[in-house]
C-alpha positions in Angstrom: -209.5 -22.1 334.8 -209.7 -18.5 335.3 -213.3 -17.2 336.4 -214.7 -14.4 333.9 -215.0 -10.5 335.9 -218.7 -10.0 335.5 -217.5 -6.4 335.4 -215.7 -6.8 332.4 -218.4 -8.3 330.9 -221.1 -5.9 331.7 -219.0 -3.3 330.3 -218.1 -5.1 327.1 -222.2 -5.7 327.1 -223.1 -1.9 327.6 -220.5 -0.8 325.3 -221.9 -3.1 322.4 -225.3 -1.4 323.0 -224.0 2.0 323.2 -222.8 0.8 319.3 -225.5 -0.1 318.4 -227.7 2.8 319.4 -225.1 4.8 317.3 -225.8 2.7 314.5 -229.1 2.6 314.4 -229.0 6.5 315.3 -227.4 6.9 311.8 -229.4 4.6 309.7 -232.4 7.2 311.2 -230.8 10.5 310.8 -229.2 10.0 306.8 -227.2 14.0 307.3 -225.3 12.6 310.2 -224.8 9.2 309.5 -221.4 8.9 308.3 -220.2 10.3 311.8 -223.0 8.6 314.1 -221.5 4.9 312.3 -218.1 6.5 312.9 -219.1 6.8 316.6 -220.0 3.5 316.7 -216.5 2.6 316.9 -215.5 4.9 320.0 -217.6 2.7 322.7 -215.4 -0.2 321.2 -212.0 1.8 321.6 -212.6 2.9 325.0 -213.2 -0.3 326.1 -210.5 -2.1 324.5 -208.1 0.4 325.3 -208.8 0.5 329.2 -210.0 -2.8 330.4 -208.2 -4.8 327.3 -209.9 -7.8 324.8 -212.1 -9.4 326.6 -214.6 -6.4 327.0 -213.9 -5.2 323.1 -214.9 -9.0 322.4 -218.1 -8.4 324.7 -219.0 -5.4 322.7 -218.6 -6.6 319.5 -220.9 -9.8 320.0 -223.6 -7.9 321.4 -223.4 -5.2 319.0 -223.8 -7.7 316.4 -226.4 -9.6 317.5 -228.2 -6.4 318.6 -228.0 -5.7 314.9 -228.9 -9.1 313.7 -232.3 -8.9 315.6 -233.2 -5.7 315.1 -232.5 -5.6 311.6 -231.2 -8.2 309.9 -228.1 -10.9 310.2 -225.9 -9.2 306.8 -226.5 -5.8 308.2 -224.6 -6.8 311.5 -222.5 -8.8 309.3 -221.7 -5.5 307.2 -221.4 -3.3 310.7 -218.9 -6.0 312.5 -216.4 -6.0 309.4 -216.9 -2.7 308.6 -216.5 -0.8 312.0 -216.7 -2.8 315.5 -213.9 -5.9 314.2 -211.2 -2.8 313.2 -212.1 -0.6 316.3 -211.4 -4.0 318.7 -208.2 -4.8 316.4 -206.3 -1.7 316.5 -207.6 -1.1 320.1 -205.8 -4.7 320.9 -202.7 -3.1 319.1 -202.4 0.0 320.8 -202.2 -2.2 324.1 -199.3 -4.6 323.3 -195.8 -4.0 324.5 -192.9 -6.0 325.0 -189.4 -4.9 326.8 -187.3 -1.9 325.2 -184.0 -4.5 325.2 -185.9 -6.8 322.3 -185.5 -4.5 319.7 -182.2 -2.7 321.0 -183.8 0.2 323.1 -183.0 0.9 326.7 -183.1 -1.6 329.5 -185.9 -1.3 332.1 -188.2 0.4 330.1 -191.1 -1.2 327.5 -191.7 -0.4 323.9 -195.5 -0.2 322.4 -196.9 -0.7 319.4 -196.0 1.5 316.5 -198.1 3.9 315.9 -196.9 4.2 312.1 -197.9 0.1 312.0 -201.4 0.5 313.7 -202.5 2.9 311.4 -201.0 0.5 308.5 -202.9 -2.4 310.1 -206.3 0.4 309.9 -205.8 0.7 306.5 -205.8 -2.7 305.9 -208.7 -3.5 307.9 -210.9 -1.0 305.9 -210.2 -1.5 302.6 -210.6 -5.7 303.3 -214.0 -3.9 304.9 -215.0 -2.0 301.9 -214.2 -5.1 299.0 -216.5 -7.2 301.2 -219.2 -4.7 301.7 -218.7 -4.4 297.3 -219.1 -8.1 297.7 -222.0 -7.8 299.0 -223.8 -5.2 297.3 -222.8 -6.5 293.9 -220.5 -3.1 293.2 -219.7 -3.2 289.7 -219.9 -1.4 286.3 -224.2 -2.1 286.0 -224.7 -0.9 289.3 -222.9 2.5 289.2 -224.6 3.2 285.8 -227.7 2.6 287.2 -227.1 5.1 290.3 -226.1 8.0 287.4 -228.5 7.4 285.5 -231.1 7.6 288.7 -228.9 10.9 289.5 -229.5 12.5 286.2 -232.9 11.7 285.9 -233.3 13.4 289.1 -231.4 16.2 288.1 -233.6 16.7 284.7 -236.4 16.8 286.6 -235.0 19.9 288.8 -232.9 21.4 286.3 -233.4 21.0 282.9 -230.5 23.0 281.3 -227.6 21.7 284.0 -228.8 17.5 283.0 -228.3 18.5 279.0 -225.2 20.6 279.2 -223.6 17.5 281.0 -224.1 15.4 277.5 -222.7 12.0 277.5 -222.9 9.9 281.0 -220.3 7.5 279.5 -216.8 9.1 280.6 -219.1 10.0 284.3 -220.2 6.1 284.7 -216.2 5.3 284.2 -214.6 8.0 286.2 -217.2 7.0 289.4 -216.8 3.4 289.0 -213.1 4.2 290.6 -213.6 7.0 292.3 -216.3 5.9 294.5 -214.3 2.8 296.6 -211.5 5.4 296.4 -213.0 8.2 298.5 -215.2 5.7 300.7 -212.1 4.1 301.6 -209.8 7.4 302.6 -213.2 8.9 304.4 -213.6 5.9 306.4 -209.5 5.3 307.3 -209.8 8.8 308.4 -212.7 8.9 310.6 -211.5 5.6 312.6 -208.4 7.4 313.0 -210.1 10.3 314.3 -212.1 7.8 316.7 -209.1 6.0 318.0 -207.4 9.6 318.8 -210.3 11.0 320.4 -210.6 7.2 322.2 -207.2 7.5 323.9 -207.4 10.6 324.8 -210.7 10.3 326.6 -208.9 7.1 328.4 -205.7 9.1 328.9 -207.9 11.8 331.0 -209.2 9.3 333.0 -205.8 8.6 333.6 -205.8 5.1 332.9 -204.2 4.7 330.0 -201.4 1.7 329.9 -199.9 3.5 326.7 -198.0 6.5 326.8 -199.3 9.6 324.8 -197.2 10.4 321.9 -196.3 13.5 320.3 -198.5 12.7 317.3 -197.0 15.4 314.7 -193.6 13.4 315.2 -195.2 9.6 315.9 -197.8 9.2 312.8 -196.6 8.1 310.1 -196.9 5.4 307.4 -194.7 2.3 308.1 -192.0 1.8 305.4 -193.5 -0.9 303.6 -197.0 1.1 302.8 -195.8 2.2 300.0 -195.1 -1.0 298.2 -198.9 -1.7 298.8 -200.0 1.4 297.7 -197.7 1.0 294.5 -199.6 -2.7 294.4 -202.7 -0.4 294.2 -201.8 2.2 291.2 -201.2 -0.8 289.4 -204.0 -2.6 289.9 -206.3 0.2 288.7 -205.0 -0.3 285.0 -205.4 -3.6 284.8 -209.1 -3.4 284.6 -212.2 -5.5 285.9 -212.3 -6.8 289.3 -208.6 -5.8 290.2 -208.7 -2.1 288.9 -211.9 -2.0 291.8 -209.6 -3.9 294.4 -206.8 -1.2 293.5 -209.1 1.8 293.6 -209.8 0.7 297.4 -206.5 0.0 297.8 -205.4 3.1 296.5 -208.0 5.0 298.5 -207.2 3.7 302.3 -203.4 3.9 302.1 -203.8 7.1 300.4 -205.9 8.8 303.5 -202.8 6.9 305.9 -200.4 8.8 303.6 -202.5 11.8 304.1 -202.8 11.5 307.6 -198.8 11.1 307.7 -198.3 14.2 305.7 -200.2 16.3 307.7 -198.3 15.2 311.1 -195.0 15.8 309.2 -196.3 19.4 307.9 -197.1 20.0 312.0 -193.3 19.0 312.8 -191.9 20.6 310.1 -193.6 23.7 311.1 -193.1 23.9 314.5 -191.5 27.4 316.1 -192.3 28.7 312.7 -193.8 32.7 312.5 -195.9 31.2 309.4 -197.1 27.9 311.3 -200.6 28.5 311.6 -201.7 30.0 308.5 -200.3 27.7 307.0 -201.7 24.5 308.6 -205.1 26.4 307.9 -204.5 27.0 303.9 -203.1 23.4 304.1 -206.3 21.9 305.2 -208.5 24.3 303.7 -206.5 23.3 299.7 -206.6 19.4 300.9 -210.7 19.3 300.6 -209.6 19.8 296.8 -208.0 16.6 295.6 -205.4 18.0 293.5 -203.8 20.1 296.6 -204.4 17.1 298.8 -202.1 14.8 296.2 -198.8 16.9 297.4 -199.9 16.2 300.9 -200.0 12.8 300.1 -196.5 12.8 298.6 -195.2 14.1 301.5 -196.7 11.4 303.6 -195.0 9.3 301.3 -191.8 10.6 301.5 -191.5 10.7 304.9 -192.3 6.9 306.0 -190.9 5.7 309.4 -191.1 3.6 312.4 -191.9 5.2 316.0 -191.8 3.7 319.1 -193.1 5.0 322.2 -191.0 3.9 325.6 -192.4 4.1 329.0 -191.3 2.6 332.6 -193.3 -0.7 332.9 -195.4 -1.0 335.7 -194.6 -0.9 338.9 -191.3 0.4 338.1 -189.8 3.8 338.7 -191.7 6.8 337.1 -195.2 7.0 335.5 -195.8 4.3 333.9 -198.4 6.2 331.2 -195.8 8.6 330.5 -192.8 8.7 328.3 -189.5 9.4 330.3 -187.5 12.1 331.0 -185.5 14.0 328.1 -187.7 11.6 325.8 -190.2 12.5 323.8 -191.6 9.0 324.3 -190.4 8.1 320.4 -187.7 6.7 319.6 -187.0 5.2 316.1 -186.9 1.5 315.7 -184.5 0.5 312.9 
């Protein structure tokens, strides 16, 4: 049997507790919080992506029972499905590889994970997160009329005139019932996206990353069955009840990976362009709006594929954390 690195598991152990101190950090300071639980994930990441499972694993157990004790066994129940169990999954991806020759490529040189399927796998991961955290809450029509209701009564209390020229909470109480699993979805697809990138890059410039860096604008995409899911979705949200809910979610996380592809292909499609970079800025400025952000979207959706970075394996000729030369480090995979 193979003996345990105490290394490894000391890492994985102070990794968990960095986690948790993020956690906790953002159950104290309410302003920040969405980013401090979004940090949360990065200890996992790093880990995972340098020194592979078995510290990830680490971190995640003592994260969670770091939670359980200090406070309470369905809060580190909610933070484990939630954050740490996606960051150690798609940092678990992001590591496997197999030979180039398997799926046609060149010899001698080994293909990664897709990055178009990891961030498919992310969305997944979330919006399974955010039905179980509506599970758990008991998130349904009562309990969003309830929160308006506390909102307007707030509101009358500060501002008269603004509660009464509102009216009628009914079309409100609807509109939020969807709308609410939709944006916490696409925020938090996004921001574990944004944890991964800024992960690997902080273990690329360390320089030991295993996986190649790829040219993101040209890499991140949606993979080609995403939008069957995300058509799953739309549909869903007619049909009412529990499945219009389950949609809504679903709608919201593959929509933010549909966002996140669109913006990569607007950097491609832009490159060497005179109007580049005032245009990225309007582009991101209009997406905060939803209505702008849907054509982003549908360019995301339009332009699906499947990218697969290629690097020398190691101990072979050539860095083996960089893609080779004359090659972008993607190459389609059809």
């Amino acid at each position: 049997m193979k003996q345990l690195d105490g290394k490894l598991l000391l890492t994985g152990f102070l990794a968990g507790v960095t986690a948790i101190f993020l956690v906790l950090a953002a159950n104290a300071q309410p302003s920040f919080s969405a980013v401090l639980y979004a940090a949360s994930a990065l200890p996992v990441m790093i880990v995972g992506l340098r020194w592979g499972n078995l510290p990830a694993i680490v971190a995640i157990i003592t994260a969670a029972i770091a939670g359980a004790l200090a406070v309470s066994p369905l809060f580190a129940c909610a933070m484990a499905v939630f954050t740490l169990l996606p960051a150690g999954w798609i940092s678990h991806l992001a590591n496997l590889a197999r030979p180039a020759s398997e799926i046609g490529g060149p010899d001698k040189l080994m293909a990664w994970y897709p990055l178009s399927d990891i961030l498919m796998h992310l969305c997944g991961l979330v919006a399974i997160g955010v039905i179980f955290l509506g599970v758990m809450v008991g998130y349904d029509r009562e309990l969003v009329s309830n929160l308006i209701d506390a909102l307007m009564a707030t509101l009358a209390e500060r501002d008269p005139t603004s509660a009464a020229a509102m009216g009628n909470t009914v079309a409100i109480k609807s509109t939020m019932l969807l709308t609410l699993p939709i944006v916490q979805g696409g925020l938090w697809v996004i921001m574990l996206f944004a944890a991964y990138y800024m992960a690997s890059r902080i273990v690329a410039a360390s320089g030991n990353s295993t996986r190649p860096r790829e040219d993101i604008p040209s890499a991140l995409r949606m993979n080609r069955n995403a939008p069957f899911v995300f058509l799953a979705g739309i549909v869903a949200c007619f049909v009412g009840g529990v499945p219009a809910l389950i949609g809504a979610t679903i709608c919201g996380t593959f929509g933010a990976g549909f966002l996140l592809g669109g913006f990569a292909s607007l950097h491609q499609r832009s490159r060497g362009k005179e109007w580049r970079i005032p245009a990225l800025i309007l582009a991101y400025m209009a997406s905060l709006l939803a209505f702008p952000a849907f054509f982003i979207v549908i360019l995301g959706l339009i332009d699906t594929r499947r990218t697969v970075a290629l690097t020398p394996p190691r101990g072979g000729s050539g860095p083996a954390s960089g893609p080779t030369p004359g090659n972008d480090g993607n190459t389609p995979d059809t």
